[in-house]
Every structure is written in C-alpha cells, then in structure tokens.
VOBA-1610 file (N, C-alpha, C; in pm, whole numbers, padded with zeros to 5 digits, always signed):
BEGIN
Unk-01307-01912+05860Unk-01301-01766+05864Unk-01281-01719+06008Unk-01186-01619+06047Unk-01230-01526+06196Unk-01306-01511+06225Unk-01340-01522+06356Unk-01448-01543+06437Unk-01542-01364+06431Unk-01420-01305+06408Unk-01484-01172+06395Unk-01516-01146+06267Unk-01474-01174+06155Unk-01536-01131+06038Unk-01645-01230+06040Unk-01653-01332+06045Unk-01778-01424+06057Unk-01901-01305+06101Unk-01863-01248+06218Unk-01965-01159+06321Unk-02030-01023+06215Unk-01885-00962+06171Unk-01927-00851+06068Unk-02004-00901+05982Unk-02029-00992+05921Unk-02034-01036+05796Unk-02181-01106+05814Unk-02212-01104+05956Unk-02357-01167+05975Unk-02488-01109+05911Unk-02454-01021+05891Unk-02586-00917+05883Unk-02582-00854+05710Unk-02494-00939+05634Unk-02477-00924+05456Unk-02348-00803+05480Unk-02377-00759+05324Unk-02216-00680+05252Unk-02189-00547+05390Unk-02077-00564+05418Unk-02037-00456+05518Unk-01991-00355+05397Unk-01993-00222+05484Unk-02015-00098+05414Unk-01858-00029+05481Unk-01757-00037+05418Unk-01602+00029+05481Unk-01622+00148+05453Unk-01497+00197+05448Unk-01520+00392+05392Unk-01405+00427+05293Unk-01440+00545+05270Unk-01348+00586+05124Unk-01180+00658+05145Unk-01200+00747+05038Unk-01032+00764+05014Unk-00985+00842+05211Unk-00913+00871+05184Unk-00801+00919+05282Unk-00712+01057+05258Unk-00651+01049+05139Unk-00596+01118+05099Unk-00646+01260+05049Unk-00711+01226+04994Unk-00791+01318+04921Unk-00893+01437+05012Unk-00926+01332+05117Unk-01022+01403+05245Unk-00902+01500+05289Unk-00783+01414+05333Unk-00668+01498+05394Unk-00619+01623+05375Unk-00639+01609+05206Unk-00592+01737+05149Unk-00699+01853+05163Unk-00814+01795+05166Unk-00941+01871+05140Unk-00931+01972+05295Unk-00834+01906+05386Unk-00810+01989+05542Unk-00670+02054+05543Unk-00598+02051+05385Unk-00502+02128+05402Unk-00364+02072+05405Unk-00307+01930+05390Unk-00245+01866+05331Unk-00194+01916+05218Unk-00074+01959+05185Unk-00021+01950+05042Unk+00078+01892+05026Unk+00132+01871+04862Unk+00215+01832+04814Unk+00342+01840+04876Unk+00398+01905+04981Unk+00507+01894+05055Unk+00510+01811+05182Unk+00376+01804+05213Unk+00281+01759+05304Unk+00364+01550+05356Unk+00392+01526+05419Unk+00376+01344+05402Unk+00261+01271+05468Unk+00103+01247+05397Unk+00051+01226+05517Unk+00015+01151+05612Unk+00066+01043+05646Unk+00098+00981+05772Unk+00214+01063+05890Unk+00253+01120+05822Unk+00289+01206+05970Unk+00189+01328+06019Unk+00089+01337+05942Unk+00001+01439+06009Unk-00084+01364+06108Unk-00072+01260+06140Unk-00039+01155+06310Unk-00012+01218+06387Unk+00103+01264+06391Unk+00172+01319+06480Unk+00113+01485+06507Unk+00161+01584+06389Unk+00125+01740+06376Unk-00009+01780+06358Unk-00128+01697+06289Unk-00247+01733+06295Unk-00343+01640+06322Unk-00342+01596+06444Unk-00410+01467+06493Unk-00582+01522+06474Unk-00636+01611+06461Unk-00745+01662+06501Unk-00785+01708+06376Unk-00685+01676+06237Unk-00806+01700+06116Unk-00800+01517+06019Unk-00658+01450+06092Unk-00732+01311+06076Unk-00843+01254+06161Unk-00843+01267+06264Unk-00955+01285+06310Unk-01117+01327+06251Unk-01105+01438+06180Unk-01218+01448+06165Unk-01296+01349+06015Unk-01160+01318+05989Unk-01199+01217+05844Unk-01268+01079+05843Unk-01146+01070+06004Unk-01245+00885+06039Unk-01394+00927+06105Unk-01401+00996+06158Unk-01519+01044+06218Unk-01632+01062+06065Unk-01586+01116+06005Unk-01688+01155+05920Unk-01729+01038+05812Unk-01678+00944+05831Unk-01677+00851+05762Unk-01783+00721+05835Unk-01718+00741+05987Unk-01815+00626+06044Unk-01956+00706+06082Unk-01988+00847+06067Unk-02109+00927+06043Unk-02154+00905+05917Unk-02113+00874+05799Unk-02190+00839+05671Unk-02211+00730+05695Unk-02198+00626+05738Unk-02223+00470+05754Unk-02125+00395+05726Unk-02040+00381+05754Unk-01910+00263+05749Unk-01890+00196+05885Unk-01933+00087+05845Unk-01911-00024+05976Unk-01751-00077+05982Unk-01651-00029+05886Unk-01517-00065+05885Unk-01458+00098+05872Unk-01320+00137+05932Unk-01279+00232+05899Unk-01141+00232+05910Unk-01066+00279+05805Unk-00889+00216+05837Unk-00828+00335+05890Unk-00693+00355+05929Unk-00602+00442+05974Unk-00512+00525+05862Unk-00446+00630+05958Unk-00381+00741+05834Unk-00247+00640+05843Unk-00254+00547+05831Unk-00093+00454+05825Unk-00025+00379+05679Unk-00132+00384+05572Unk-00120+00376+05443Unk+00071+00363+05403Unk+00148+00462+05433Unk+00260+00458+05362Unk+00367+00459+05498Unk+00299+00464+05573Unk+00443+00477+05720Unk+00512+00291+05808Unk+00539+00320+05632Unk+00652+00185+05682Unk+00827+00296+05662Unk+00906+00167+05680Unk+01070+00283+05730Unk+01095+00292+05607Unk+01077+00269+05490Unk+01117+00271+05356Unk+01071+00376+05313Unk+00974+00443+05329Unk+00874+00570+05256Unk+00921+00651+05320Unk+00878+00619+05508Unk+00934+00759+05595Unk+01074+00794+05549Unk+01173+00690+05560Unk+01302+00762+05556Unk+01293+00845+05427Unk+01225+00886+05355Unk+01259+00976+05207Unk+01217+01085+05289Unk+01127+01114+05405Unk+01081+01182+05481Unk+01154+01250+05610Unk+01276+01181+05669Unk+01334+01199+05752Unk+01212+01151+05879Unk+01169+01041+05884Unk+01099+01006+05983Unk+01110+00832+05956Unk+01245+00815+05944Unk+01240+00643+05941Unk+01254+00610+06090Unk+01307+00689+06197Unk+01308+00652+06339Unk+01172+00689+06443Unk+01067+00648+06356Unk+00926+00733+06397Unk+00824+00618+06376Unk+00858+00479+06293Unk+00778+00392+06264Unk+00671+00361+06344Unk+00693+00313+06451Unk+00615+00284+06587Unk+00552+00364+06595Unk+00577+00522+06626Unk+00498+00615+06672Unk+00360+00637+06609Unk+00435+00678+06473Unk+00332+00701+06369Unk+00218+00602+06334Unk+00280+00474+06342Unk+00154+00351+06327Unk+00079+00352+06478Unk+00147+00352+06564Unk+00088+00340+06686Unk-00055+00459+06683Unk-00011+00600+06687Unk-00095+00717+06696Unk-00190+00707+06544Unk-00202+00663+06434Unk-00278+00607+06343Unk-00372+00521+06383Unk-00375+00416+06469Unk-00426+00302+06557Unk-00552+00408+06617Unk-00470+00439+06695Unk-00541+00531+06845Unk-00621+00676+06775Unk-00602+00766+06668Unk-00712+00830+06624Unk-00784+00750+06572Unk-00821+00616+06499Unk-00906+00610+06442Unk-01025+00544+06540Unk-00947+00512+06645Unk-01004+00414+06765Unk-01148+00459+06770Unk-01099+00605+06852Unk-01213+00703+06921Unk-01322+00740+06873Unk-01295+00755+06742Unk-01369+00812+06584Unk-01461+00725+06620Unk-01428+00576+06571Unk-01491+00447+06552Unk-01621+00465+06683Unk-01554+00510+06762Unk-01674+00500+06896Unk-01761+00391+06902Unk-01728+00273+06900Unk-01800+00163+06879Unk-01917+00140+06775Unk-01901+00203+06673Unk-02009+00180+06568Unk-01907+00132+06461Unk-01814+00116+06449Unk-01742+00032+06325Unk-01565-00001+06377Unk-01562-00080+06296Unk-01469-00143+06353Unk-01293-00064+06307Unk-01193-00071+06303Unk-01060-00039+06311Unk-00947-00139+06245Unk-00958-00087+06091Unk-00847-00216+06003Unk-00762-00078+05979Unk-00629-00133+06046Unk-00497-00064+06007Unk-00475-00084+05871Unk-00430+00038+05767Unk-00334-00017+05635Unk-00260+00000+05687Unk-00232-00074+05573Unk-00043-00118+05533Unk-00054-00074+05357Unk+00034-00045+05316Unk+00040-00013+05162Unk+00176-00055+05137Unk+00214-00068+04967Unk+00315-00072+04931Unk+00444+00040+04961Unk+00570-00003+04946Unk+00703+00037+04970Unk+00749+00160+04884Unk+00692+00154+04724Unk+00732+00199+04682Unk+00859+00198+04611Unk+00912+00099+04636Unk+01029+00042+04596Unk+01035-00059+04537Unk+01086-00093+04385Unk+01058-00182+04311Unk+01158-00345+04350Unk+01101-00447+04344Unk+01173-00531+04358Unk+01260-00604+04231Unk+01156-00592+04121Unk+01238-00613+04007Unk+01376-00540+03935Unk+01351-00404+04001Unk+01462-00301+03941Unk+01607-00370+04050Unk+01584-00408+04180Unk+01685-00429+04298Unk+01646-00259+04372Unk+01570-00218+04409Unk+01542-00079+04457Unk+01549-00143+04625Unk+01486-00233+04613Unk+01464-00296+04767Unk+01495-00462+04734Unk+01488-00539+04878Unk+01496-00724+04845Unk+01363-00795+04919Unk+01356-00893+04888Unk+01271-00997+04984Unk+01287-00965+05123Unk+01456-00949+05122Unk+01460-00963+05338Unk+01432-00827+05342Unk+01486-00753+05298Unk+01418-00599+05383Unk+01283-00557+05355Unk+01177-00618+05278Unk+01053-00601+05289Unk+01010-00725+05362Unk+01091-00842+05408Unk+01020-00911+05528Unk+01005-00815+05644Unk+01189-00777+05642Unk+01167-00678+05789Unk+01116-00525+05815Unk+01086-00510+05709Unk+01003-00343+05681Unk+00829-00377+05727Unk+00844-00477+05630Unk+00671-00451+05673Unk+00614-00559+05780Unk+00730-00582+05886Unk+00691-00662+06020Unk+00724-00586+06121Unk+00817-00537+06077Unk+00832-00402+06203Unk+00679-00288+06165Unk+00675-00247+06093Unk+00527-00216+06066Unk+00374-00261+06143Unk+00392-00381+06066Unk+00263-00502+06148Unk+00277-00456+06294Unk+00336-00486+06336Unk+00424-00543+06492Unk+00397-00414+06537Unk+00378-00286+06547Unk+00419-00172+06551Unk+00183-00090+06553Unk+00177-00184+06453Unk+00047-00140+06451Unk-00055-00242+06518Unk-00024-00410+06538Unk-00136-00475+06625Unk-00088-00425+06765Unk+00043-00355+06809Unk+00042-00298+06961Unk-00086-00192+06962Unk-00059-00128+06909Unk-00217-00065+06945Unk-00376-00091+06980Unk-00314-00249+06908Unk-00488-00332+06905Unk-00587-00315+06792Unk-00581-00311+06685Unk-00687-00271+06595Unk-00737-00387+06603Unk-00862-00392+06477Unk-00921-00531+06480Unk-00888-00605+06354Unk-00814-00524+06260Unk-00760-00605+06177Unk-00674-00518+06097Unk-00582-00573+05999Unk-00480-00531+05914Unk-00558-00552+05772Unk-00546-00484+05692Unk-00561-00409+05517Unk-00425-00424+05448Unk-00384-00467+05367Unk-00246-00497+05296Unk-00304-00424+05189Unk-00258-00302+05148Unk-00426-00248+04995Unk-00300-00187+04889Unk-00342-00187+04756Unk-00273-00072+04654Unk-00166-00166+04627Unk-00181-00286+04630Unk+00021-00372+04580Unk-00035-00365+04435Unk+00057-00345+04352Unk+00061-00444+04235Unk+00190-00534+04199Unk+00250-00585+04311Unk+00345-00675+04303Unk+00319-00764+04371Unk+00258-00898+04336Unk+00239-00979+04472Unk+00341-01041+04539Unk+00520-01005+04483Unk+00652-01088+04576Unk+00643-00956+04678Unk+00563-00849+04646Unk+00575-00747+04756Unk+00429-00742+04866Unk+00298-00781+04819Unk+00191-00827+04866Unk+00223-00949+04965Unk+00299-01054+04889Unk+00291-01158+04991Unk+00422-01167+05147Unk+00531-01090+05174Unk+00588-01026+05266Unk+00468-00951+05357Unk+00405-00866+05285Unk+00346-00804+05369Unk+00223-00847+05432Unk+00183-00974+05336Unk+00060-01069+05456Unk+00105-01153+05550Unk+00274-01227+05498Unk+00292-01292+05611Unk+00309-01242+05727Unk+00382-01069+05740Unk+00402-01029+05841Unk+00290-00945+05953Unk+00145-00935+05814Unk+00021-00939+05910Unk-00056-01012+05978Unk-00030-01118+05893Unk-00077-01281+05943Unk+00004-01302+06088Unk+00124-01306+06189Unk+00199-01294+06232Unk+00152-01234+06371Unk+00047-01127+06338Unk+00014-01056+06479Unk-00117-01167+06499Unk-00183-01253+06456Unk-00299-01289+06493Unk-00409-01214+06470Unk-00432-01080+06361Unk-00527-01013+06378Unk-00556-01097+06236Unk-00693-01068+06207Unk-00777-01088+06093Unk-00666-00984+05974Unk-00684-01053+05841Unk-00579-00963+05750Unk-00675-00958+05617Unk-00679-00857+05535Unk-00743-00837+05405Unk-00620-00788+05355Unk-00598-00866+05240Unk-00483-00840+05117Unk-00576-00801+04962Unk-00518-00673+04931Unk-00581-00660+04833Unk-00466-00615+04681Unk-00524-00618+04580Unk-00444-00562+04439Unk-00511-00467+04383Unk-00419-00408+04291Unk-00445-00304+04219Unk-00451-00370+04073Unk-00580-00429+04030Unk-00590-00438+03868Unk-00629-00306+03794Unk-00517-00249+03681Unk-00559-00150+03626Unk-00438-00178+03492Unk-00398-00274+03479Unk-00326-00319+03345Unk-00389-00393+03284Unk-00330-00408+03144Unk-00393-00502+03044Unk-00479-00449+02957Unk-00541-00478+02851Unk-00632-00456+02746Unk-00762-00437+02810Unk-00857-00521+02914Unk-00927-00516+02988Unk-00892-00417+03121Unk-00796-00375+03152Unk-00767-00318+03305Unk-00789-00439+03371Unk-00790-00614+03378Unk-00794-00695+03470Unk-00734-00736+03473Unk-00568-00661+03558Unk-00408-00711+03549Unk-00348-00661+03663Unk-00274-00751+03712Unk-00188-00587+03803Unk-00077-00557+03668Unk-00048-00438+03765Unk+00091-00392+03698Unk+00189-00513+03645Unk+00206-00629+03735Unk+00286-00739+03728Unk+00241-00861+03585Unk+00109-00826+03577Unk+00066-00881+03459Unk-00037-01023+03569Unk-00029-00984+03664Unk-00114-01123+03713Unk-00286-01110+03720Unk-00291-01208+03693Unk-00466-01239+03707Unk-00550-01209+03787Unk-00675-01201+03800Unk-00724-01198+03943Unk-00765-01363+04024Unk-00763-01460+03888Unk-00723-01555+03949Unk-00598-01649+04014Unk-00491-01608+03939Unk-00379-01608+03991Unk-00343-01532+04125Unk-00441-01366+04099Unk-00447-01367+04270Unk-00494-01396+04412Unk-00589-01441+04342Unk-00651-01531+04474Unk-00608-01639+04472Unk-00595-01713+04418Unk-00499-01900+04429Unk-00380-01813+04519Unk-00267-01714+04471Unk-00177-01691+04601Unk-00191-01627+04706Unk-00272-01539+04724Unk-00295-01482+04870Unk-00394-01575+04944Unk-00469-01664+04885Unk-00631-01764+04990Unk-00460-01871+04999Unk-00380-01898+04920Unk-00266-02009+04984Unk-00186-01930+05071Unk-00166-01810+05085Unk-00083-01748+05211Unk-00124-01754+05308Unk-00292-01757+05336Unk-00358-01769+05446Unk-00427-01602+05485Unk-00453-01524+05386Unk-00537-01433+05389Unk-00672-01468+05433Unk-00724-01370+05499Unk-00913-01374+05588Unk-00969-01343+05469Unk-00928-01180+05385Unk-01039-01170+05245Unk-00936-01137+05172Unk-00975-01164+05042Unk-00894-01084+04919Unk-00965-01027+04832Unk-00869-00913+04789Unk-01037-00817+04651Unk-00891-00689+04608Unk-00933-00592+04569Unk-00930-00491+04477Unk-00902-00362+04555Unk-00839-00272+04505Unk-00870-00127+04534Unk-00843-00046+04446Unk-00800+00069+04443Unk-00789+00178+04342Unk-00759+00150+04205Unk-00685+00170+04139Unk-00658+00145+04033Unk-00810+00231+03907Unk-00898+00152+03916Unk-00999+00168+03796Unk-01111+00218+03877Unk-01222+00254+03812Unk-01346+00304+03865Unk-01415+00178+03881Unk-01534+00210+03968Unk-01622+00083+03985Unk-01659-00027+03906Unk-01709+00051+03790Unk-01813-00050+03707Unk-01716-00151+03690Unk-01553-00133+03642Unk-01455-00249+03596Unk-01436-00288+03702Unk-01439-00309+03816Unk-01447-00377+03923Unk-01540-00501+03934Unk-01636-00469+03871Unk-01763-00573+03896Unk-01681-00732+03835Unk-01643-00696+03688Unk-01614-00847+03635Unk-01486-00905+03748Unk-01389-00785+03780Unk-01271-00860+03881Unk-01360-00900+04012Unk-01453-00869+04068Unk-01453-00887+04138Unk-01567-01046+04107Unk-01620-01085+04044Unk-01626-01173+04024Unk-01554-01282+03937Unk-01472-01286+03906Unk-01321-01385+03904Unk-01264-01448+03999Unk-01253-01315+04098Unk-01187-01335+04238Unk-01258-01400+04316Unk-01364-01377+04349Unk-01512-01468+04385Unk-01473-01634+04330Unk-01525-01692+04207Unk-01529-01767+04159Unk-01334-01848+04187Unk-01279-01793+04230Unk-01134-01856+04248Unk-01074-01892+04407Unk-01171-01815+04478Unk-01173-01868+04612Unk-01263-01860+04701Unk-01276-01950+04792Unk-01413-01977+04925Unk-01402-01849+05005Unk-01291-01768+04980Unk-01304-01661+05091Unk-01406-01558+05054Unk-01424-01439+05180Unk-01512-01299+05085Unk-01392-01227+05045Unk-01449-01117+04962Unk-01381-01023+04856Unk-01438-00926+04915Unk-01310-00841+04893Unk-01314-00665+04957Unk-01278-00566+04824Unk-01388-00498+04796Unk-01360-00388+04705Unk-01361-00253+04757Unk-01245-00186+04685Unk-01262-00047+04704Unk-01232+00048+04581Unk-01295+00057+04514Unk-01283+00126+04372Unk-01271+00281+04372Unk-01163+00308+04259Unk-01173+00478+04260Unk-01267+00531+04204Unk-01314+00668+04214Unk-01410+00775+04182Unk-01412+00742+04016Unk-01390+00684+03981Unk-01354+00666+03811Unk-01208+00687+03775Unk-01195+00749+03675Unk-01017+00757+03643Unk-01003+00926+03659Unk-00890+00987+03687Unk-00880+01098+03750Unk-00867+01191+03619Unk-00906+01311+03609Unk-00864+01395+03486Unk-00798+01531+03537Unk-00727+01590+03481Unk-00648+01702+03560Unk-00715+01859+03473Unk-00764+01947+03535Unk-00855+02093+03551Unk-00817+02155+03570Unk-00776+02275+03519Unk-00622+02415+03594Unk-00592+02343+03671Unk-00510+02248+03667Unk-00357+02169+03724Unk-00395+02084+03815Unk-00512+02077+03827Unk-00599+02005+04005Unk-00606+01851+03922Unk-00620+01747+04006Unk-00700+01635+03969Unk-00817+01630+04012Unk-00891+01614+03944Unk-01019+01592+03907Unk-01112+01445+03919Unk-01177+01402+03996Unk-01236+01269+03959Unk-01422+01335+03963Unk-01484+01298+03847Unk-01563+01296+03777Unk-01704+01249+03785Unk-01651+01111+03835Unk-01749+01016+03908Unk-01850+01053+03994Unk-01969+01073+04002Unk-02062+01125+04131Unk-02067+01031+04229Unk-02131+01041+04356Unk-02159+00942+04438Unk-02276+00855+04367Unk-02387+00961+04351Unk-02492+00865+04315Unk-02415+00772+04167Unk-02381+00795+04078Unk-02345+00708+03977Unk-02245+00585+04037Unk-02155+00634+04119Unk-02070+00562+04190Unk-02150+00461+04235Unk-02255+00445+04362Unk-02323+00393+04414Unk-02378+00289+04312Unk-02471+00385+04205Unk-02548+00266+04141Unk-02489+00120+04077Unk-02345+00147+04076Unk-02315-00004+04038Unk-02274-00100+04194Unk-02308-00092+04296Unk-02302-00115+04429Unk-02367-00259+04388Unk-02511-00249+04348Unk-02585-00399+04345Unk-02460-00479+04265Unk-02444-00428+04146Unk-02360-00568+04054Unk-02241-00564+04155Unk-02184-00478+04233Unk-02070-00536+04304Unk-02124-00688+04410Unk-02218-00645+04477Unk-02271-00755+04567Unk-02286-00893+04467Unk-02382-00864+04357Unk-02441-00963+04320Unk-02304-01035+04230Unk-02202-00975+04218Unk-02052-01014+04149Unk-01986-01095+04301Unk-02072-01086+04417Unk-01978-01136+04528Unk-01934-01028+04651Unk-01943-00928+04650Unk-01842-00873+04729Unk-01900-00873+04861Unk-01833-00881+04932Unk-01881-00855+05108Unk-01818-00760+05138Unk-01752-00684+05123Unk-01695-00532+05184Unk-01672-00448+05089Unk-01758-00344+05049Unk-01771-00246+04941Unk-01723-00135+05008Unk-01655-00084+04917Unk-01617+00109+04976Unk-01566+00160+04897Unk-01485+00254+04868Unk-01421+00354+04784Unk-01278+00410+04827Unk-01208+00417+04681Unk-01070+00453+04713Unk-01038+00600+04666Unk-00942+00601+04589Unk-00936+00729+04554Unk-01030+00814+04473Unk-01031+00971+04550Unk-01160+01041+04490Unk-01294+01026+04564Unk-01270+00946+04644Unk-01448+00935+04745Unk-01412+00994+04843Unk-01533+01020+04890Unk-01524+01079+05020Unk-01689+01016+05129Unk-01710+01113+05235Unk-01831+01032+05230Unk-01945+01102+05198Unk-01947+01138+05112Unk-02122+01150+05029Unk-02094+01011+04947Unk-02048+00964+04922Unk-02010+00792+04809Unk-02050+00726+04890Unk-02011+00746+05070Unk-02035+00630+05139Unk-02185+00586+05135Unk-02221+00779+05158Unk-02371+00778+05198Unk-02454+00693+05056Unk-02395+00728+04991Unk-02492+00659+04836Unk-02505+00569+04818Unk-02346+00432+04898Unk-02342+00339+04855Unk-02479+00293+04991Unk-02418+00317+05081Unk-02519+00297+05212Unk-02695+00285+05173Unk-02749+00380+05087Unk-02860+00357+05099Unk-02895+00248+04967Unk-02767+00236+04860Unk-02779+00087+04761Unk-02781-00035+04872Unk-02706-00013+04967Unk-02743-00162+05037Unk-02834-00155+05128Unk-02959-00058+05141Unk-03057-00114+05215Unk-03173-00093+05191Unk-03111-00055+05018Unk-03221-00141+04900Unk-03336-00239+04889
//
C-alpha cells in the first residue's frame, strides 16, 4: 500500500466528504451552469464547499474537477482550458484543506460511450492523461477515478492516474441488475476488483448510483475479492422529483446509521455522493466515534 494511505488509514475508517454538485447548486449553480468551470468565475463559493466539508469532519476532500476532462469541456466551449481548470480545482481545495485533511483530485467519466463508437480507447488514453498530468501539477495527494460504469473506460483512466505517482482510488457505479449489484456494463463487484487491484489501483469501492444500505452487501464482495481497502460513497438514497426539483429523501441521521455495517462490511473510506452535504458528514462522523 502507499506510504501515505498506510498513514491515513492508521488511526481506522477515514471519514471523506459528500456530494459537490448539489452543494454547488445550493450557491447558485444552474442548469446552464458547467460546474467545473465555476474554478475559474466563482472560486469563492467552491471554496466555501471544501471548507465546509473539512469543518464537518472529513479527513479527505476532493476538487470541483469531476467532469473537466477535453471531452465534456468542449460541449462547453472550454476544451482549451483543461490545465487551467484542473490546475485551479487543485489549488481551491488546497487552502480549504488547511492541513486538517488531505486533497484527492476527481476524475469522472467522459460521458461518451465506447460501445456506441461516441469516443475510442486512444482518445480516452489521451483525454484522461492530459487530465491526470494537468491535475498532479498542482500536487494533490491523490487521484479519485469515481462514477464509471464502464470499466474499458475506468481502466484508461487509472492507468493514466497511476502514471503521475500519486496514490489512485478507482471506483464504480453499481446500480444495475435485479439486486442493483451491477454496473451499467453488467459487471460484478467481483469482477471489479480482480480488474482494477490487477491495474494496480491503491483502493477500489463504489459511489453514487444507490443509497447506502445497498452498498453494505457491495461493499463487502469487493472486500472479500481483494487485499486492498474499499472506498464508499453512497447517494442520499434514490432521488424523487417535487414541483420539478429533485428531491433526495434520505436524512443524515438515517444515512449515518448504516455507517457501522459499512465498516463492519470492510470499508476504510466512507462518505457520501449525491444528495449529501455536510450535516451526513457530521452524522456519519459521530457513527465512527462510536
């Protein structure tokens, strides 16, 4: 294992932080909105998200860099902005962090299907390495690969995090199947850990897709299929739509209370994806010092 997750990981389950998006909007983000470029135009209300996040207790906290690879921006007119935008994603979350938690850049999917021919293998080698490359200049302390449910598109994007030398967490989206324990692609969660722990991933685990509690059994599969730790980040539950709004349902405290079966299922990095914010953090925070 990295010498630095070894270090995080000394002291039991590290506590990351929640959605992104959702906080974003909550400062005025809309639907016309792209938000990884509010990097650039509103540095000072992403800002206040990582901040508020490593104030609820998150010893991990990622960047507004989620979708600013050149494939997404260019639908944006900001495909000649890659660097910038990952770079200044890096550097707000730095400050936030103020030495109480640490700084994992995402990376997210393309958006572009590989099965349809929307995109290929080589231009998501070179999309999401110019990316990587673009975000360890800044220095974080590690890279997040989160939200794939394609792993020919997951595994491009670990080799090219693997690549900077930083510590890398690759994660999937199980929310297919009869159980919800599928990706979109139809793969396993043991099938996903046999290929990302053979790519040479630091952790592998889960994010959005389903609410917590269905997390617990993936996340013990994934456990039981490889020596590495597992990173969960589960949504607020499943979203429901309210005079036209989405809606997630889920409380913190209910959220929280399935926190133990996540640990005791394995997990070493618990947090929340879409629909949390940090009152979830705060809830999960005081389940782990239970």
């Amino acid at each position: 294992m990295h010498a630095f997750l070894e270090k995080l990981l000394a002291g039991g389950p590290v506590l990351t932080d929640g959605a992104w998006g959702t906080e974003l909007q909550a400062r005025g983000l809309t639907s016309d909105d792209f938000p990884d470029a509010w990097n650039l135009s509103h540095p000072e209300r992403v800002t206040e998200v990582a901040r508020a996040y490593v104030e609820a207790g998150s010893r991990i906290i990622l960047t507004n860099t989620f979708g600013a690879n050149r494939l997404r921006l260019a639908g944006h007119g900001l495909a000649d902005r890659v660097a910038e935008i990952n770079r200044r994603g890096v550097e707000i979350s730095q400050p936030a962090a103020a030495g109480r938690a640490a700084v994992f850049a995402s990376i997210g999917p393309t958006g572009k299907m590989l099965m349809t021919g929307e995109t290929s293998a080589e231009e998501l080698r070179a999309v999401f390495t110019e990316q990587a490359q673009a975000i360890a200049a800044a220095g974080p302390d590690g890279i997040v690969i989160e939200t794939m449910s394609d792993l020919d598109e997951a595994l491009p994007a670990l080799a090219a995090a693997k690549a900077t030398g930083l510590p890398v967490v690759a994660c999937m989206v199980f929310d297919a199947g009869r159980d919800k324990d599928r990706t979109m692609m139809g793969a396993t969660p043991e099938q996903v850990a046999e290929a990302l722990t053979a790519a040479g991933a630091d952790v592998i685990g889960a994010n959005c897709g389903v609410g917590i509690e269905r997390y617990v059994p993936v996340c013990r599969r994934l456990k039981a299929a490889t020596a590495l730790p597992i990173w969960i980040k589960a949504n607020a539950g499943l979203p429901a739509m309210v005079d036209g709004k989405v809606v997630y349902r889920t409380t913190p405290e209910e959220f929280a209370s399935h926190v133990p079966a996540l640990v005791a299922a394995g997990a070493s990095f618990i947090g929340g994806c879409c629909g949390t914010n940090p009152d979830f953090i705060r809830a999960a925070k005081r389940q782990l010092s239970l």
